[in-house]
C-alpha positions in Angstrom: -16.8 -10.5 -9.6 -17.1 -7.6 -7.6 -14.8 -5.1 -5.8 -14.9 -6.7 -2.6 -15.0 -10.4 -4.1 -11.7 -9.5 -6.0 -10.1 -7.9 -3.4 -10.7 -10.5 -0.6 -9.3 -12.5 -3.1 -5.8 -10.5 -3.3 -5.7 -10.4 0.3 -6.2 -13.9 0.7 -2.9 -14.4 -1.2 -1.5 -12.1 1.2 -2.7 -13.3 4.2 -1.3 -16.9 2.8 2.2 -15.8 3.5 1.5 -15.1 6.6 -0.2 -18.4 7.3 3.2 -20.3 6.2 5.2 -21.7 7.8 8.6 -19.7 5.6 8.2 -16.4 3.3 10.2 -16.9 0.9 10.3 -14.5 -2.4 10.2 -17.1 -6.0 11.9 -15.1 -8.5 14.0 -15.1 -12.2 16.5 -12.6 -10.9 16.2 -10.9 -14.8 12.3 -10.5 -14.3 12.3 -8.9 -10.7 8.8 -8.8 -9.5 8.9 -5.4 -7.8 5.1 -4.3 -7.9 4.9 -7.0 -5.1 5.3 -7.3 -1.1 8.2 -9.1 0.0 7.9 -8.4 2.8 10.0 -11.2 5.0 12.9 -12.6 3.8 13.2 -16.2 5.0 16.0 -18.6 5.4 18.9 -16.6 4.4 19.8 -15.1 7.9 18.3 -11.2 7.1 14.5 -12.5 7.9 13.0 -9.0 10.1 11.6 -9.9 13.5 8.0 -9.5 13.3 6.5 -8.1 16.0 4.5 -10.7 18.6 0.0 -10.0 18.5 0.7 -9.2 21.9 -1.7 -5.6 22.4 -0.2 -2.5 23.9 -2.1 -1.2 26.9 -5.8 -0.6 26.0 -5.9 3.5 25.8 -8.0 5.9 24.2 -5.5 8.8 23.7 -5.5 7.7 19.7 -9.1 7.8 19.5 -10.0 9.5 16.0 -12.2 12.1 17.2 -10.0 13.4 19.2 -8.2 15.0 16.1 -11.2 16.1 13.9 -13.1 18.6 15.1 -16.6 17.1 15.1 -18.3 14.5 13.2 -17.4 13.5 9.6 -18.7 16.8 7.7 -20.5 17.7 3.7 -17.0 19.8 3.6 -13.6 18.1 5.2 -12.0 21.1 5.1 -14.5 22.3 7.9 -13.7 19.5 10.2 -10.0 19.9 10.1 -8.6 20.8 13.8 -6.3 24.5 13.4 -3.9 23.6 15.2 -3.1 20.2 13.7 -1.4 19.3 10.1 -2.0 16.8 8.2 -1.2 13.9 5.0 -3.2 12.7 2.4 -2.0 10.7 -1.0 -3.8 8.9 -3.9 -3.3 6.2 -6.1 -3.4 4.6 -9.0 -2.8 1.1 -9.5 -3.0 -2.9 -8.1 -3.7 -3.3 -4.6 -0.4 -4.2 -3.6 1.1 -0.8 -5.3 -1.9 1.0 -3.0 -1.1 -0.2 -0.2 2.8 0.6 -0.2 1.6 4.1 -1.6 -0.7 4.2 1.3 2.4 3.0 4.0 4.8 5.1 2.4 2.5 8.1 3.2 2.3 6.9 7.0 6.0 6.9 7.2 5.8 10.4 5.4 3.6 11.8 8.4 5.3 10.5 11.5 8.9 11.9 10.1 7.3 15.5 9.4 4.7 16.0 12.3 1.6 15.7 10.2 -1.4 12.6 10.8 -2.3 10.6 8.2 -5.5 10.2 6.2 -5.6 7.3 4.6 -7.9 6.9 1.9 -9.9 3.4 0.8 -8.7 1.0 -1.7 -10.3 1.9 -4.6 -11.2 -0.1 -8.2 -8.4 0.3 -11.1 -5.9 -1.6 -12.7 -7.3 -4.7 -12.5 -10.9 -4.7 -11.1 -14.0 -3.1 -12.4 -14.5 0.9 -11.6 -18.2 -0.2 -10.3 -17.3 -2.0 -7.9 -16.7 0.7 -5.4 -13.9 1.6 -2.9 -13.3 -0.4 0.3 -12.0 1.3 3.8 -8.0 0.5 4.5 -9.6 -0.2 8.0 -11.4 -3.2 6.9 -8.8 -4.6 5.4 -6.0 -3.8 8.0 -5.7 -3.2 12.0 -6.0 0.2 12.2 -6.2 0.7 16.0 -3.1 -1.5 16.4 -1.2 0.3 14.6 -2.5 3.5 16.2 -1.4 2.0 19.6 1.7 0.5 18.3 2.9 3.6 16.4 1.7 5.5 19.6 0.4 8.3 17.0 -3.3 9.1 15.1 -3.7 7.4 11.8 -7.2 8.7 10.6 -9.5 7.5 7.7 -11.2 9.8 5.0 -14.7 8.7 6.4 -13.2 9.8 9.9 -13.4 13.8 8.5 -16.2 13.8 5.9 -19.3 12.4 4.9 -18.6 9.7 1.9 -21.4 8.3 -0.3 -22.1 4.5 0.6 -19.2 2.0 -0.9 -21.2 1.1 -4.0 -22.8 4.3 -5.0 -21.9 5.9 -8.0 -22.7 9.2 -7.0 -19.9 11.5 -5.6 -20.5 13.2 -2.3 -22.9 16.4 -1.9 -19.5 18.9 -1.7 -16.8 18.7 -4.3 -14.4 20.5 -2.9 -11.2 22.1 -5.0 -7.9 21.6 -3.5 -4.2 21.7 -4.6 -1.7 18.8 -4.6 1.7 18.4 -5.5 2.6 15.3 -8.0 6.0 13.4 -7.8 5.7 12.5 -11.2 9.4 12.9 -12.8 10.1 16.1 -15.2 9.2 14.2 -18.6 5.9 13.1 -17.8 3.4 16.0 -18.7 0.5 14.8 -17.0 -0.1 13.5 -12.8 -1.3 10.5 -11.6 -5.0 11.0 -11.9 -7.4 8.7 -9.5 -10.7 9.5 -11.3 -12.5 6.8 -9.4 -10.9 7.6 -6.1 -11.2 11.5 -5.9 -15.3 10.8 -7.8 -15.7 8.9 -4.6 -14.4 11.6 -2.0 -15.4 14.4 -3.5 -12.5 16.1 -4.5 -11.2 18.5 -7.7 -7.3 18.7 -7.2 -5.2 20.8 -9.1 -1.2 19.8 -9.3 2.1 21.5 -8.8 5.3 19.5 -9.9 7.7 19.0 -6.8 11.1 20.4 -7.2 13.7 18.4 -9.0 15.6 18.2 -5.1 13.3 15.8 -4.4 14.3 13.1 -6.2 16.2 10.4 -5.0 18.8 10.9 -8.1 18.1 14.3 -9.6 20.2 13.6 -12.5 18.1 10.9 -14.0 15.0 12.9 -15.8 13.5 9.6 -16.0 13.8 8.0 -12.9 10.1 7.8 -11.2 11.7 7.4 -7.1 11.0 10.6 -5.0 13.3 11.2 -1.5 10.5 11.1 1.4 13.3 13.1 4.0 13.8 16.0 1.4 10.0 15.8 1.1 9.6 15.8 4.5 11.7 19.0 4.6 9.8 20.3 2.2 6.5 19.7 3.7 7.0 19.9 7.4 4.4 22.3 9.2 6.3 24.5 10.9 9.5 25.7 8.8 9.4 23.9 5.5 11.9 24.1 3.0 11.3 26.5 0.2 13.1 27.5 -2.9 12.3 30.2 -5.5 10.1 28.7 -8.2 9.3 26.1 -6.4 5.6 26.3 -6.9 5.1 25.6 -10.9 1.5 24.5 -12.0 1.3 20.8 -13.8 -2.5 20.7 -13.8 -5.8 22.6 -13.3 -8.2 20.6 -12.1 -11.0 18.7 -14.3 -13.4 21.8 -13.3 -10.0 24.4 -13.8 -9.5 25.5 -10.7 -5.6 26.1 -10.3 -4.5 26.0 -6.6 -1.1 26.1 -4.7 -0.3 23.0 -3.1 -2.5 23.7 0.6 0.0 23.5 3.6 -3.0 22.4 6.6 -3.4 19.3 4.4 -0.1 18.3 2.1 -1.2 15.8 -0.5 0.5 14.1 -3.2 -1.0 12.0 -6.2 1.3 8.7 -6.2 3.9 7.6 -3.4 4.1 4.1 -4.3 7.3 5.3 -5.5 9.2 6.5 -2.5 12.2 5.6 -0.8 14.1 7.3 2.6 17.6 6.3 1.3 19.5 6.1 -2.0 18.0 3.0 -3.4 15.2 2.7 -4.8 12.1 -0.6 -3.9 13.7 -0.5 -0.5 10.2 -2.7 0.3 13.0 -5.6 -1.2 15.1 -6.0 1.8 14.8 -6.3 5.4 16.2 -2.6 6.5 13.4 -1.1 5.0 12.5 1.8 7.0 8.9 2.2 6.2 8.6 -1.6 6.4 10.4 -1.7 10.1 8.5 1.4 11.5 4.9 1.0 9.9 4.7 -1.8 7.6 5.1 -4.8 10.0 2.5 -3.3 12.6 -0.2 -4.0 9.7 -2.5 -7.0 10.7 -5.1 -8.2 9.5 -8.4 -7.5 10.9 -10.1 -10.6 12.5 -13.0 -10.8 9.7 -10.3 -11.0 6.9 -8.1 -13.6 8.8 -11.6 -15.9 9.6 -12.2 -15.4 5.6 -9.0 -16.4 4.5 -8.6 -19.4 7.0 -11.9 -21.0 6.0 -10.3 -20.7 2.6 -7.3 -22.9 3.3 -9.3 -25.2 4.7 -11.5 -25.9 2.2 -8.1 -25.9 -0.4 -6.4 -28.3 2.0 -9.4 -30.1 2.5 -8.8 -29.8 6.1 -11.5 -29.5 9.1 -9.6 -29.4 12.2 -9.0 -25.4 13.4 -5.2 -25.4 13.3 -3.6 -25.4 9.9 -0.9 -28.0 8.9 2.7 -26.4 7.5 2.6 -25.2 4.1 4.2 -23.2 1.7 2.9 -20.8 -0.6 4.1 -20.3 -4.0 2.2 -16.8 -6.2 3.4 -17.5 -9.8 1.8 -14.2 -11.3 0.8 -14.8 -15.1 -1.6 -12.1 -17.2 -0.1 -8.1 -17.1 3.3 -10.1 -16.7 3.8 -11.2 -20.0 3.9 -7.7 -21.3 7.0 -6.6 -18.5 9.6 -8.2 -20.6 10.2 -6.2 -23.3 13.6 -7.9 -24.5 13.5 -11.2 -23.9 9.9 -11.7 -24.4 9.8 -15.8 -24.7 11.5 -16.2 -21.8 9.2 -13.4 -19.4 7.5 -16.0 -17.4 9.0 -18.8 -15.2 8.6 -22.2 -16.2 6.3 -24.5 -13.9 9.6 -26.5 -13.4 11.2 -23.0 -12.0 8.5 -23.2 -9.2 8.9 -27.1 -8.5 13.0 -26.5 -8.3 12.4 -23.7 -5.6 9.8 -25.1 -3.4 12.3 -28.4 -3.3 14.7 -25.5 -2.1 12.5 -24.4 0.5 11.5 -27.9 1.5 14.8 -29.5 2.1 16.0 -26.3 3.9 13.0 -26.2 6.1 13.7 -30.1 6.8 17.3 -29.4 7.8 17.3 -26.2 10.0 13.8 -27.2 11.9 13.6 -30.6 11.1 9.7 -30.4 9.5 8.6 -32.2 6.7 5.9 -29.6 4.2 4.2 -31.3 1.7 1.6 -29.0 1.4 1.9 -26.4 -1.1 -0.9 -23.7 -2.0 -0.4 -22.1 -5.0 -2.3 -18.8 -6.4 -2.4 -17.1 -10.1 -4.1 -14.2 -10.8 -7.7 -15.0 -8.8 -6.9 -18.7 -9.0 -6.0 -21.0 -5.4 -4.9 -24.8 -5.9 -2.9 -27.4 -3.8 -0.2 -29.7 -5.2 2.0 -32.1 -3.1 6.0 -31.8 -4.3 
């Protein structure tokens, strides 16, 4: 299975919950599932208000090109306006831990005056490097949420010239650049994207970000950076600066060892971020990145087609308009290695899943007075249909 096979795949789980009738997060309490999305919590009074598909005013005022300088260049660096600043981030992991790395980095930019670049999804964890790397925008809305953030969200094809998806070769400029790592004080090494930076070209050097930055500076272990201090500390036009700041983690693979640059701020993981005090604010319904970015993220039209003729064909359905179901993701495979200390008891028990969706059933039944039988159940890169 390829890159885009796999990942289609992930997003069609996604998608599901959007397609149901009811989110609603399945979960041992003891074995939090925190790596992913919940994005809308259902039936308990604190479900967020999604915003209706209803398009702002058509305008072209957030039209990429308009904050490049030209076309997408050998060298991004060259094509970088001078009198703009902008964000950039990596990552490391699952798609779901990409693409709150990816949002978090959004939120970063509109709360310190700099425009995004988001990069693609790229092959780790769990799919094959050769796959190739696959543009956010395909996946997700972009120009939405350009019009709905009513600010420029730009794409690293959008500023230089990227080798096609499933090309192994890197681009014809490797460019050296320095980065700053949120990686906490006893880890020794950053977050390294091999597969990502091969694909854009690019040989980063880290510094370590100051121990201020952390949502608890006390803990030398915990992973959660602050994104306000770090907007502080990154912010264009008067950042805040300490003495010895500025300490050197890493040269880069070809030894360059370069200062963190200020036109473009980058940063090697920001899956874990938070703007308040506690940490996987993602969890709950006041997140800030979910309420401001997050929930302006649709789907594009190709992926939603995908996905619904994928329904169909589990539900065995052929009319166009979906009958009520409920989606139930009982994740097996890396998560029998999470639970350390109670290891025979790590996963949830098929009854578990049957006892919740009964749950979910009978309080759908009472507060809008629909009957779901339907439930669509995914595990790993697998898709069935029971009736409970």
């Amino acid at each position: 299975m390829n890159f885009r096979s796999a990942l289609l795949s992930i997003c069609c789980f996604a998608f599901l919950m959007t397609l149901s009738m009811f989110y609603y997060a399945i979960s041992i309490p003891q074995n939090m599932d925190y790596s992913c999305v919940n994005i809308v919590r259902a039936l308990n009074g604190t479900t967020p208000q999604t915003p209706t598909r209803e398009r702002p005013p058509e305008t072209d005022v957030w039209e990429t090109s308009k904050y490049v300088r030209t076309v997408p260049q050998a060298r991004f660096q060259d094509n970088l306006r001078k009198d703009t600043f902008y964000l950039t981030s990596w990552t490391k992991a699952g798609f779901t831990n990409q693409f709150i790395g990816y949002v978090n980095m959004v939120y970063l930019g509109t709360v310190s005056d700099r425009i995004p670049i988001i990069p693609p999804f790229a092959p780790d964890d769990h799919i094959s490097s050769s796959a190739g790397p696959l543009p956010f925008g395909e996946i997700f809305d972009l120009d939405r949420l350009r019009r709905s953030l009513r600010k420029p969200v730009l794409e690293w094809s959008d500023v230089k010239s990227l080798p096609p998806r499933l090309s192994l070769d890197a681009p014809s400029s490797v460019e050296q650049f320095g980065c700053w790592s949120t990686r906490p004080p006893h880890e020794k090494e950053p977050f390294l994207a091999h597969n990502l930076l091969h694909h854009l070209g690019l040989d980063i050097s880290y510094t370590r970000l100051p121990e201020y930055i952390r949502q608890d500076p006390s803990l030398a272990a915990h992973s959660h950076i602050a994104l306000m201090p770090l907007a502080q500390k990154i912010y264009s036009l008067n950042p805040l600066t300490h003495s010895g700041d500025e300490i050197l983690m890493a040269p880069s693979p070809h030894g360059a060892k370069l200062s963190p640059n200020n036109h473009l701020a980058c940063f090697d993981f920001m899956y874990y971020a938070s703007v308040g005090t506690q940490p996987y604010e993602w969890q709950s319904s006041w997140s800030p990145v979910w309420r401001h970015i997050g929930r302006y993220l649709e789907f594009t039209e190709p992926i939603i087609d995908i996905v619904k003729g994928y329904v169909r064909r589990a539900l065995q359905v052929i009319t166009y308009e979906l009958p009520p179901f409920i989606t139930v993701h009982a994740r097996r495979g890396d998560f029998v290695h999470q639970c350390w200390d109670v290891p025979s008891q790590c996963l949830a028990p098929l009854s578990a899943y049957v006892r919740k969706v009964k749950e979910i059933q009978g309080a759908i039944f009472v507060k809008f007075g629909i009957k779901v039988t339907e439930v669509l159940i995914t595990s790993g890169l697998t898709m069935f249909v029971i009736e409970i």
